[in-house]
N, C-alpha and C positions, 0 to 999 in steps of 0.2 A: 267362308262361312255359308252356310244353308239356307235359303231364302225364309222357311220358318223360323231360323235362329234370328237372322236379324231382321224380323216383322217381332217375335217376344223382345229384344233388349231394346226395341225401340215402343215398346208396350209398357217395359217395365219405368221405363224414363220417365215414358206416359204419369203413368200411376204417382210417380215420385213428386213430378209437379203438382198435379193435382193435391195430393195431399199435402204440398208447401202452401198452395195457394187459400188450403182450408184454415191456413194459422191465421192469415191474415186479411184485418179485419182494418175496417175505420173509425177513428176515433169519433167516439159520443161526446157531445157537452152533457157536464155533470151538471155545474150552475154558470148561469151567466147574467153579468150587468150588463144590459145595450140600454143606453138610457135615448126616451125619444118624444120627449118635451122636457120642456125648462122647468125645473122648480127652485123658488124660494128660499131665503136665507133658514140655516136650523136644520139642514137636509144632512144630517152626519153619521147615519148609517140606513143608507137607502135599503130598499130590499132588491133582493136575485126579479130578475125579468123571465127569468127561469130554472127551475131546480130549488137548491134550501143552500140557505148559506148565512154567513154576516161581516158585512161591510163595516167599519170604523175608522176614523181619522184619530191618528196619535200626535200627542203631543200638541195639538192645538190648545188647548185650554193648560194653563202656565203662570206663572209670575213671575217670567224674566224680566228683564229694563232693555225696552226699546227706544232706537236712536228716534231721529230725523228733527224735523224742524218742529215736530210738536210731539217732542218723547213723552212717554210714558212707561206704567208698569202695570201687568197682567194683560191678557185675551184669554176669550174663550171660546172654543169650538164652533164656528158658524159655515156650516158646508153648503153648498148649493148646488144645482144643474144648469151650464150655460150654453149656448149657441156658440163656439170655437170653430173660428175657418183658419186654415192654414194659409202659408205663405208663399212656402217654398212651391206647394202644390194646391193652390189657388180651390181647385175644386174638392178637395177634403173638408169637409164642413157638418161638425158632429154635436152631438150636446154630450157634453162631457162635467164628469162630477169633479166641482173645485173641491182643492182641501183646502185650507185658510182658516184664521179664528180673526173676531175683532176685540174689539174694546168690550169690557166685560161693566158689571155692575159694580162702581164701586173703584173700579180702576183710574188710571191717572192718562192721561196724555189721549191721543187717536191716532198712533202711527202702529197701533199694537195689531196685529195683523195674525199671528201667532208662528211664525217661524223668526225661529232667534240665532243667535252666533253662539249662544252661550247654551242651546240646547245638545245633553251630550251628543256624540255619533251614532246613528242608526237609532234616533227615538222620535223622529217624525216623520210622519207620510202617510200610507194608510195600509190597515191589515185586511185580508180577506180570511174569513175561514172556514172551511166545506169536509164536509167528509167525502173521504173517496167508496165506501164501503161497494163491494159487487165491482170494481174498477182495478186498472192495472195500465202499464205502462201513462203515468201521469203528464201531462203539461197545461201548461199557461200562458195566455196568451192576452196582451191589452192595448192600447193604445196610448202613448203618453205625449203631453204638453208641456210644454214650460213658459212661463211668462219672460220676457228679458232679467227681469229682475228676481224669478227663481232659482232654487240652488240649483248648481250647476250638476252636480252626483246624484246619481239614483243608487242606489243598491239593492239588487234582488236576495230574498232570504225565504227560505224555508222550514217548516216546525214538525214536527212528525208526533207531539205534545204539545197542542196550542196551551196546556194546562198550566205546563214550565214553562214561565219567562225568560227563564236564562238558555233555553235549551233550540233557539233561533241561530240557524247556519247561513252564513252569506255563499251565495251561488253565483256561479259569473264573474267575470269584472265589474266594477259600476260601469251606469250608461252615462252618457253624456248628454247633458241634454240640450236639444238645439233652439236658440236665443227665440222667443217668444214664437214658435211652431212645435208642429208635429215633431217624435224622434225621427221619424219616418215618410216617406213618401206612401205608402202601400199599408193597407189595413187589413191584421192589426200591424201596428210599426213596430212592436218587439214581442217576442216570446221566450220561453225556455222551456226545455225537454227534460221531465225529471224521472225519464225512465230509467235512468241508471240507477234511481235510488229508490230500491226495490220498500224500504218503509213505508214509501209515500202508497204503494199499494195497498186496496184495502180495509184505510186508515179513517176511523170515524171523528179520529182527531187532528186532523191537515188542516194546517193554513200556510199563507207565504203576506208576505212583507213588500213595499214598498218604499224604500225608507231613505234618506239625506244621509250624504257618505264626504267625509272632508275631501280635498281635494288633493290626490296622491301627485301630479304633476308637479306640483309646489314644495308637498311635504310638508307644509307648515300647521298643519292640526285644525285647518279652520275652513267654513265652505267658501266655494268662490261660488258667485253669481252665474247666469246663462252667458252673460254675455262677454265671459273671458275668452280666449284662446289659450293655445300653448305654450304663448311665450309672453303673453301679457295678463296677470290676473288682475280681475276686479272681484274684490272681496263682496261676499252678501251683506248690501245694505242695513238688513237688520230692521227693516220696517216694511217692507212690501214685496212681491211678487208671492206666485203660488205654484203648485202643481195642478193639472186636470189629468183626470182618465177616463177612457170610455171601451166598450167593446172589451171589458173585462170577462175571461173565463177560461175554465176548471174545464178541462175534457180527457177522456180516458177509453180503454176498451174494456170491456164488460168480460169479466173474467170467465164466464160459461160460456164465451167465444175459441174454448179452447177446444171445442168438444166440432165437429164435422157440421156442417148446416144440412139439411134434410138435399139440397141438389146437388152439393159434393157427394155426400153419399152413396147416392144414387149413381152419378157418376166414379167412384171407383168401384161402387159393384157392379155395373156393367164392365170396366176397364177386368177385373179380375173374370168374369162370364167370359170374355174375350179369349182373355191371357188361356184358359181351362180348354177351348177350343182349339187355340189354335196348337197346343199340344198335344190335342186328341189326333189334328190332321196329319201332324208332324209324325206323331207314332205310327200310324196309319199308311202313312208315304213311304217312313223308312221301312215296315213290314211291307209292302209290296216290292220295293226294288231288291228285298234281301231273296223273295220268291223270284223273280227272272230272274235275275244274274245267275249264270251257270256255278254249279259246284267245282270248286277247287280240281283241278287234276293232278293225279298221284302217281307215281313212276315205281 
């Protein structure tokens, strides 16, 4: 091959990359919770720390019958932001938003906390809900806690119509959540990627879910607590523990990221200036050595 041939196929490779590298872009936060002071009991749907969005705890406020030593009946929704350090990894130490209800006005007992055994599956924990509008390729990303004595299933869910209630998809396996720490070592300690599900792009009506999932290990239809394992379950007390989150958020790529940025640009129209040259030389070289080389001889 001709040293002009292979200076263009390696011009044109040039070009190829560059124009892959114009697709891709890094993910924007759309909205985000970073909560960073403590607030006070009543905090049950905090606002975004940045972007638009809304926060709610489910199912805290109820009239199930609560066990323990001083049962009762109903709670209702009392959220907060607390000071949570980890254990496993000592120096993680976040303010993270409790979900939890107490004893309501008018109700019976004080063990009423507001997670119950008797609330169905996937109806407590808490919803976020954000538009993705102007966004594409979706994810989520937060930080999760558990008390020893919260449930032990998370379930992640997704809504592409927060409008419908029924119309909430479970994503992932449940997490598991580890006995009164972080899920995780590393911040955020879980995520999910919902770029495959091209609805969620877009969408001025996305939210995802949070939510209490029985415990499939057992199969018996009912949560277990944090602090079971594998082989031994301890069932949800029915009076106490909670979930916390923190470093909640919605981020995406901005859908007019499809179009070249003004320095790619520029660089493949220089790469093609190039490319136009070095074909002018290429032509230019092969007419010169077509004029020396001697003409064919004829017999």
């Amino acid at each position: 091959m001709h040293l002009s041939r292979v200076l263009i196929t390696i011009l044109l490779a040039s070009i190829s990359m560059i124009a892959a590298v114009s697709s891709i872009h890094a993910q924007t936060i759309i909205t985000q919770w970073n909560f960073t002071a403590a607030a006070g009991a009543g905090d049950n749907s905090p606002a975004p720390t940045l972007g638009a969005g809304t926060a709610s705890m489910l199912g805290m406020t109820n009239s199930y019958v609560y066990n323990g030593s001083a049962s009762g009946v109903g709670a209702v929704a009392s959220g907060d932001v607390v000071s949570t350090s980890g254990v496993a990894n000592t120096s993680e130490t976040e303010f993270l938003w409790r979900v939890r209800g107490v004893k309501g006005t008018g109700d019976t007992g004080s063990a009423n906390n507001g997670w119950n055994l008797a609330a169905p599956e996937y109806s407590q924990g808490a919803e976020f809900d954000v538009s993705t509008l102007g966004f594409q390729n979706i994810s989520v990303s937060f930080d999760f806690y558990s008390t020893t004595q919260g449930v032990r299933d998370l379930q992640e869910q997704y809504n592409l119509n927060i409008g419908n209630t029924s119309s909430w998809i479970n994503f992932n396996a449940p997490l598991v959540a580890v006995s009164n720490d972080y899920f995780a070592t590393t911040s955020p300690t879980n995520s999910f990627n919902l770029s495959s599900i091209t609805g969620a792009n877009n969408d001025p009506n996305f939210g995802f879910r949070l939510v209490s999932a029985y415990d499939l290990v057992f199969g018996n239809n009912t949560y277990s607590a944090a602090s079971s394992n594998n082989t031994t379950q301890t069932v949800y007390n029915n009076n106490s523990g909670n979930w916390r989150f923190g470093n909640i958020s919605v981020t995406g790529e901005a859908v007019s990221t499809s179009v070249p940025e003004p320095g790619t640009t520029s660089m493949l129209t220089g790469a093609v200036a190039l490319l136009v040259g070095l074909v002018a030389v290429a032509r230019r070289r092969n007419s010169a050595v077509s004029q020396t080389c001697p003409a064919p001889v004829t017999k």
